[in-house]
C-alpha positions, 0 to 999 in steps of 0.5 A, spaced: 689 532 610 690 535 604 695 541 603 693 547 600 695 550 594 700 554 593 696 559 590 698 568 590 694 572 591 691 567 597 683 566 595 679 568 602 676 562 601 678 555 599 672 549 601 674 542 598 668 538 595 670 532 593 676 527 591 681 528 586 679 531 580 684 528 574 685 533 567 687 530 560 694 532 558 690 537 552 686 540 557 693 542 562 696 544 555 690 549 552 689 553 560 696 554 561 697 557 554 691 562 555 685 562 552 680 566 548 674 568 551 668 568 546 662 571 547 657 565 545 650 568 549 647 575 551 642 577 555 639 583 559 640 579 565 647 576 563 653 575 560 655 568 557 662 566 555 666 559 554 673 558 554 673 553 549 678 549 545 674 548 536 676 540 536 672 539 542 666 541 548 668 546 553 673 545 559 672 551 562 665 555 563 665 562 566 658 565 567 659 574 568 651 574 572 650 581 574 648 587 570 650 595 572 654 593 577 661 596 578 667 593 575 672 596 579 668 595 585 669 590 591 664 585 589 664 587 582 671 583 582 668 578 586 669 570 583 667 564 585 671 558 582 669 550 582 672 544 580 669 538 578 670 532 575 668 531 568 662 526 567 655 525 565 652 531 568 658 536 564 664 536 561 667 541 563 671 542 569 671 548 571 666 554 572 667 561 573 661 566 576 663 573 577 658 579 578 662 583 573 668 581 567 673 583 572 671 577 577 671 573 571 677 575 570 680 574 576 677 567 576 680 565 571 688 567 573 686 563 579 684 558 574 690 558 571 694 558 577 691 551 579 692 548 572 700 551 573 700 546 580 696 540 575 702 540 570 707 540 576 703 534 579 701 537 585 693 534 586 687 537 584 682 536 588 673 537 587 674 545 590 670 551 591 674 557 591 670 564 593 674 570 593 674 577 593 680 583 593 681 586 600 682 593 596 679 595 590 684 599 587 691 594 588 696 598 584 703 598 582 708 605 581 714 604 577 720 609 576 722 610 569 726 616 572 731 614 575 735 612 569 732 605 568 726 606 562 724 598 561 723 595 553 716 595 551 718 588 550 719 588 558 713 592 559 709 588 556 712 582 560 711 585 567 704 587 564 702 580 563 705 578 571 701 585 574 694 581 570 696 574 573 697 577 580 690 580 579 694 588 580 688 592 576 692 599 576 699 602 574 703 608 573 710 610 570 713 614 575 715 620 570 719 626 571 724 628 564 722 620 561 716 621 557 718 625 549 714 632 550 714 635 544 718 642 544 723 639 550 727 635 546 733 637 551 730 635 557 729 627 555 733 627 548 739 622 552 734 618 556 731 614 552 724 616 554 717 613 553 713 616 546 706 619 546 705 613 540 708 608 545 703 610 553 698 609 547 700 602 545 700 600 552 694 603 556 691 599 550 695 593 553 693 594 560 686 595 558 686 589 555 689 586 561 684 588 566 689 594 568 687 601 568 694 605 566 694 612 569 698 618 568 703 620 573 707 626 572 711 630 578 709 637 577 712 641 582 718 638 585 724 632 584 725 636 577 732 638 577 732 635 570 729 641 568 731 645 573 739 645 571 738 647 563 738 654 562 732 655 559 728 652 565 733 654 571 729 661 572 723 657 573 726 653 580 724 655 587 733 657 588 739 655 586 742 655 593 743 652 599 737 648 603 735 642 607 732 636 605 727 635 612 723 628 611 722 628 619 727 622 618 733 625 615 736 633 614 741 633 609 743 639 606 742 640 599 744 645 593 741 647 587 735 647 584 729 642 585 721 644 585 718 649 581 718 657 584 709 656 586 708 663 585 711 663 578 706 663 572 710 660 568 711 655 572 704 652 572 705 654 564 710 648 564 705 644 567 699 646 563 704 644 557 706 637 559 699 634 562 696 638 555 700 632 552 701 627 557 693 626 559 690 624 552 696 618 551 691 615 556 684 611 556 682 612 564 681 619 568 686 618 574 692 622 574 698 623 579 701 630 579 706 628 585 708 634 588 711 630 593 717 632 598 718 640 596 721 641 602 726 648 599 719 650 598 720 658 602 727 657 601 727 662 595 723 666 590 718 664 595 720 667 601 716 672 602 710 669 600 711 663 605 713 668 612 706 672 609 701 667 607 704 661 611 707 654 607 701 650 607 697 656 603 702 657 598 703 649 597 696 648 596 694 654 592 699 651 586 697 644 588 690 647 586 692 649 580 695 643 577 688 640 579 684 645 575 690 644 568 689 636 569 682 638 569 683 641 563 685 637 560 683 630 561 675 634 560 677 634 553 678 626 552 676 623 558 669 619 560 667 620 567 669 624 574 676 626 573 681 622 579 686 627 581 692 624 586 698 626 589 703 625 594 701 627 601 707 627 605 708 635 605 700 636 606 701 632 612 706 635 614 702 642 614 695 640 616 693 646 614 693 644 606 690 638 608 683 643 608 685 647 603 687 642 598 681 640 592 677 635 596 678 631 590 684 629 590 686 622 592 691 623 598 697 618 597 699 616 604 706 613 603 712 611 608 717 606 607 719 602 613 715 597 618 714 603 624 711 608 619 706 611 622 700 609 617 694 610 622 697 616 624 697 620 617 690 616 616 688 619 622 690 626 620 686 626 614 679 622 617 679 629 622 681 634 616 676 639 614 676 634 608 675 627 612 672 622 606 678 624 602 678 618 599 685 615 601 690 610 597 697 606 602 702 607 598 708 602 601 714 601 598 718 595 595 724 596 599 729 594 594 732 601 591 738 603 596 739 596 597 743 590 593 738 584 596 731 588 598 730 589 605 725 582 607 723 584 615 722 592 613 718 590 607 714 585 610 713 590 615 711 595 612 705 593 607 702 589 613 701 596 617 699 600 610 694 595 609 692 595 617 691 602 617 688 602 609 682 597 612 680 601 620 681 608 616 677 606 609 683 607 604 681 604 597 687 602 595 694 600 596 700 602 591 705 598 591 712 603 589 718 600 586 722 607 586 730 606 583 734 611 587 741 611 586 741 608 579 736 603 580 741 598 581 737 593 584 736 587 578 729 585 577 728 578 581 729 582 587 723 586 585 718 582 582 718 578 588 716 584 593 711 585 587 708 579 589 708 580 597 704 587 595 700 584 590 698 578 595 697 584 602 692 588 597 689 583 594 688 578 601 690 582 607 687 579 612 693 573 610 698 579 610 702 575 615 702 569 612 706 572 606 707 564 601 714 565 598 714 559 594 708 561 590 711 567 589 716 564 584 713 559 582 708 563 579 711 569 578 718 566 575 717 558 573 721 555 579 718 549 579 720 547 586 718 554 589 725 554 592 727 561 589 722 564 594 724 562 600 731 564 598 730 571 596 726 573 602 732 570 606 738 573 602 733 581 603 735 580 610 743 577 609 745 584 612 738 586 616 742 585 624 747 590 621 741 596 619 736 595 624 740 598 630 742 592 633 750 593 632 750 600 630 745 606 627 739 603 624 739 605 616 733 608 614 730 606 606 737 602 604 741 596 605 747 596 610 751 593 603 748 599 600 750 605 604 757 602 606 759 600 599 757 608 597 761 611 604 767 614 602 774 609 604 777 617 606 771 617 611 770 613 619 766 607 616 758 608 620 754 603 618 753 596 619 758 596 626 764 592 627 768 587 622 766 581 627 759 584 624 761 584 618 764 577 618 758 574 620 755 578 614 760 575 609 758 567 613 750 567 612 751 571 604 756 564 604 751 559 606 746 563 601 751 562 595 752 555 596 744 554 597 742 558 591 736 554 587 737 552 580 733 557 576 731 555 569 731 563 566 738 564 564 737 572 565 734 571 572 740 566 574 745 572 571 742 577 575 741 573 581 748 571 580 749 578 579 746 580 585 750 575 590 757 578 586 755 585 589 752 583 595 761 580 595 764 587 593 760 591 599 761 585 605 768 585 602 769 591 601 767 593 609 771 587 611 777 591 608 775 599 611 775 596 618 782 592 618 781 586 614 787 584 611 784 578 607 782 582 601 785 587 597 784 594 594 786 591 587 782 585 587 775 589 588 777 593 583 777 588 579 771 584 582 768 591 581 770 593 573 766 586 572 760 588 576 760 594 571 760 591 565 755 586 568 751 591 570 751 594 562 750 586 559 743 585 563 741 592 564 740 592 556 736 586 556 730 588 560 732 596 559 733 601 554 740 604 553 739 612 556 741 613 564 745 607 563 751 611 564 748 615 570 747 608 573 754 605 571 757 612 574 755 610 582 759 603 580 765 606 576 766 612 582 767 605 587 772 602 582 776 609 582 777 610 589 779 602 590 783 604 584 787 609 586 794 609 589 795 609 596 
């Protein structure tokens, strides 16, 4: 039997037709270095187009067959993909039918995935590969705020590997990173994202089948702004309160969301859409508004115990919508596509029938037990039931060295299960960089592609294929790479889960011990014998690591497993053990900061670098000192 190719996303369906088919060595070469489509025919009934090479006949026909149809819709991005012989009958030997440029789209990156496995000497047989995405909208979100604001090099870059893993929507996630005129000294040191520049890049999206949507959080997590003079008077308080997620209280100090009731807050916001929207070609906007939990703590107390949190929370929420309304009016074709984050709104199910009925409600969660159906649920029942909603789970490597494999892998597949029984529209895959966005780019590249897999074909979602994952995503040839990544996400799983200790939430046991205090009682992750056999698997790991042909992702592999060894080892010492001292982690720590700085300026500009060395150096220091 013939083994399946190893194709991400997963095509729905993959009928073999016939024997091998073999490729001229040109034809392998021309379809992996992409190629141009040229409209050759137009009709009112159909689009025509020919993947060509000039010296010679079509290789590839690719036949867009209907008219009218939307091409953002499920079937709208439909293909269907055979591959045939050569012969007297034709001389190409792959066809493309799509209802729409998006299918036809989607077929070809199929298309160049099979050429990919041709070139490897992986067999290619006469197939029929009919396939259609599970969720319309499949998108990624980006943190550009929290220190690490990519090249344009490197944004281009992760652009193409979006297009090639059929993603058709990303946001940059934006608090103080994007060089709004008149507020130079919120952004000056962070080397933000320029108006010219988003422009440049929704350009490239576009060309890329990917809309680019603005994202500007526009109530809390401003405590950029907040804490400079002449923005200090619009925050909510600048004293003590409570950050309460349902799963964590911890107390908080000093500004963070805008005062709701303060016109000038919404004067603020009125200013940044008003430059921040017309940067962009499509009509969707994230306003955020996420996490606002000082809210009623402050300047709005009264208003809050008058009119209650949710009234108070909607009415601002509202009136962001009517600015980006605005604004988008202004340059925008089409229905204007507000979203926000809908943790507070389900907190308070009372917004949930005051907010704008359209605004799209991001369910996010970051854990496998997320109750997805639950906040589905909430929302179906709401005074707004057809909201339209979008899952949002998470990468799962911020607030870990490694990524989180079990707790990943378990939460896409309840977003995607709850999206689909409840009508969700979309799934947005969220990398967030909490903490100095630490984590090197392998780590999240490859749960970009286990998202991209779930929201393209969530009926495989459990069947997640790891090799293809890095051979497509990362040229590693023998698919290795994939298998050994979702292995080391789970090199300190037994010490996070609860299985020895108190089961972490949203970070890596390395992760959370590594940042604790050595003056403190360590809490995390258990015993030294747990440890210990955490420092045996991340061995085994070391010694198995694949040959990788990218010289920067072997360093930040290499980079990777070295922190991994500071945190197993430095827990190791914390609980007794004597085989490693402080002056050596030090050391080992001072390498992993000046490593931190040589890899970060590969991929990522140089503001927030320094915010992101600083939770390092504070390590080094406390190892550093006497005693």
């Amino acid at each position: 039997m013939t083994a399946p190719l190893p194709l991400i996303p997963p095509p729905r369906c993959v009928r073999l037709t016939g024997g091998p088919v073999a490729l001229r060595e040109d034809a392998l070469a021309l379809h992996l270095t992409g190629c141009e489509m040229i409209d050759v025919q137009g009709a009112h009934e159909a689009m025509h187009w020919e993947v060509v090479d000039s010296q010679r006949a079509a290789d590839v026909v690719v036949l867009v067959t209907e008219t009218g149809i939307d091409p953002r819709s499920i079937r709208g991005q439909s293909y269907r993909l055979e591959i045939d012989q050569p012969g007297d009958a034709h001389q190409w030997f792959a066809r493309v039918e799509a209802p729409s440029p998006s299918g036809a789209r989607h077929g070809l990156a199929t298309l160049k995935q099979v050429v990919r496995c041709a070139r490897l000497g992986l067999a290619i047989h006469e197939m029929v590969i009919k396939d259609e995405p599970s969720f319309a909208t499949r998108g990624v979100m980006l943190d550009i705020s929290r220190d690490r604001v990519p090249t344009m090099e490197m944004l281009r870059a992760i652009i193409e590997q979006l297009a090639a893993l059929k993603i058709n929507h990303l946001q940059l996630y934006m608090e103080h990173t994007f060089a709004c005129a008149g507020h130079e000294e919120v952004w000056r040191d962070a080397s933000p994202i320029t108006p010219c520049e988003l422009q440049a890049l929704a350009a490239l999206c576009a060309d890329h089948g990917i809309e680019l949507a603005a994202n500007q959080n526009c109530f809390g997590h401003l405590t950029r702004w907040l804490t400079l003079p002449r923005y200090a008077p619009l925050a909510e308080t600048h004293g003590e309160w409570v950050f309460d997620n349902g799963q964590v209280r911890v107390p908080r100090s000093g500004p963070f969301s805008l005062c709701p009731i303060d016109p000038a807050s919404l004067a603020l916001i009125d200013d940044l859409l008003g430059q921040l929207l017309p940067c962009f070609r499509c009509s969707r906007v994230n306003i955020g508004c996420d996490e606002t939990f000082d809210v009623g703590t402050g300047r709005s107390r009264d208003a809050v115990a008058q009119r209650g949190r949710a009234a108070v929370y909607a009415e601002y929420v509202n009136a962001v919508v009517a600015l980006a309304r605005k604004h988008l009016a202004a340059h925008a074709n089409g229905s204007m596509q507000p979203m926000f984050w809908a943790d507070i709104a389900l907190r308070e199910p009372a917004a949930l029938d005051l907010l704008d009925d359209d605004l799209i409600a991001l369910v996010w969660g970051y854990e496998a037990d997320a109750p997805f159906d639950k906040w589905c649920r909430s929302i179906r029942t709401s005074g707004h039931g057809d909201r339209e909603i979008w899952m949002c789970p998470g990468t799962s490597a911020w607030r870990s060295i490694t990524g989180r494999t079990a707790e990943r892998r378990g939460n896409l597949i309840a977003a995607a299960r709850a999206g689909l029984a409840h009508g969700a529209t979309g799934l947005l895959m969220t990398e967030w960089g909490d903490h100095g966005h630490r984590q090197q780019w392998p780590i999240a590249l490859h749960a970009l592609a286990d998202g991209a897999s779930v929201a393209w074909n969530a009926d495989a979602a459990e069947r997640f294929d790891a090799g293809a994952a890095s051979l497509h995503c990362m040229d590693d040839a023998r698919g290795q790479l994939g298998p050994w990544l979702e292995a080391l996400g789970d090199v300190d799983a037994p010490l996070r889960d609860g299985s020895y200790a108190v089961r972490i939430l949203n970070a890596g046991a390395m992760f959370a011990d590594l940042h604790e205090s050595l003056a403190v009682e360590p809490h995390f992750g258990g015993s030294i014998e747990h440890w210990q056999a955490a420092a045996s698997r991340w061995r085994e790991l070391a010694e198995s690591m694949p040959r990788v042909e990218s010289e920067q992702i072997r360093a930040e592999l290499e980079h990777t497993m070295q922190a991994c060894r500071l945190a197993i080892d430095r827990a190791l010492m914390r609980r007794g053990s004597a085989a490693v001292s402080a002056v050596d982690l030090a050391r080992r720590a001072r390498g992993i900061i000046a490593e931190h700085r040589r890899l970060w300026l590969n991929r990522s500009r140089e503001g927030g670098l320094a915010d992101s060395c600083r939770y390092y150096e504070r390590i080094a220091e406390e190892l550093e000192r006497p005693g």
